[in-house]
Phi, psi and omega in degrees: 000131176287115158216015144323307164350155185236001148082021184310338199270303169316308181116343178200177179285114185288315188326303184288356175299143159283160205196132176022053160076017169230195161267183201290318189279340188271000158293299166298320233232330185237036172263326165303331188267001155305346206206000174216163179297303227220092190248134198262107190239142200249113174256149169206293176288354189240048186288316157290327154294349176285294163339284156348294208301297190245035167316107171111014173240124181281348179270007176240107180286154112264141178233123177265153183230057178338349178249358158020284175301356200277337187116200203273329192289000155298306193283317156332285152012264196304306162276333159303353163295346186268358194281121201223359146321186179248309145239166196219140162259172170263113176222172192265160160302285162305017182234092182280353200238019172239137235223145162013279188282297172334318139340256185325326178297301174301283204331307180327310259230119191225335187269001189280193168287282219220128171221136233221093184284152161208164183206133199044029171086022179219139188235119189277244211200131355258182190239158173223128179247163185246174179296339153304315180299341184275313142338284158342302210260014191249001170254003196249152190311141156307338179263080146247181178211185191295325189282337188280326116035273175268357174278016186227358176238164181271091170275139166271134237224331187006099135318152196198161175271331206283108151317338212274345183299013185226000218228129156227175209244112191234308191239171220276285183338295171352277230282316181317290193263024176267313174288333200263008165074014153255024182311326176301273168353299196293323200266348183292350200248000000 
């Protein structure tokens, strides 16, 4: 999971905002940890307070990423090197509402590369990967991205109900209308 970012468009650290009686990110790390063993979280400007956060959980790795800034797709990197699984997924820090069962939904899907939700023909977070992408993605330069990535494998496409899978929290309005019970409203349109 990416929680490296240095949260420019907010303005503060979004991870650590509260969020359903957790912070924003122990939300994320634990919709994932519904449907997976292990979750590998790649850190970088808030790497000591992350550290703190989940310090004594064991389903949880941290890996720091000293290139942080160069972009995300270094903190991919940096964590599928810890990937030691067959498939594995890619997720935001910042997507708190995407849950469990959407996990568990992308697993069913066993023979691709790469699977990929999408909702209403738009396609989101997380992607579940195979050890081929990871290959792939550990030979490729940094300034490549996930797409140059999956552009080399056979990806699947999964419809899917769970909206949230398009919806991350970037800017104060976000986060505003994620707390205020108006996400549904904001993001349908």
């Amino acid at each position: 999971m990416l929680a490296a970012g240095e949260s420019s468009r907010m303005g503060e650290s979004k991870l650590l905002l509260p969020f359903g009686g957790k912070t924003l990110i122990e939300c994320s790390v634990d919709g994932a940890l519904g449907a997976c063993g292990r979750v590998i979280l790649v850190t970088g400007h808030e790497a000591k307070e992350l550290e703190k956060l989940f310090s004594g959980r064991a389903a949880v790795e941290l890996v720091h990423n000293p290139e942080y800034r160069k972009g995300m797709f270094t903190s991919i990197q940096v964590g599928v090197e810890q990937v030691q699984s067959e498939r594995f997924f890619i997720a935001l820090g910042d997507m708190p509402l995407v849950g469990k069962g959407l996990y568990r939904e992308l697993l069913r899907y066993r023979d691709v590369p790469a699977v990929i939700p999408k909702y209403r023909g738009k396609k989101g977070h997380p992607v579940l990967l195979s050890k081929r992408v990871k290959d792939i993605i550990a030979k490729l330069g940094t300034d490549k991205t996930l797409r140059d990535a999956l552009a080399k494998v056979e990806t699947l496409a999964v419809p899917v109900k769970n909206r949230y899978i398009l919806l991350d929290i970037d800017e104060q309005q976000d986060y505003k209308t994620f707390t205020d019970g108006k996400a549904e409203q904001q993001w349908l349109r």
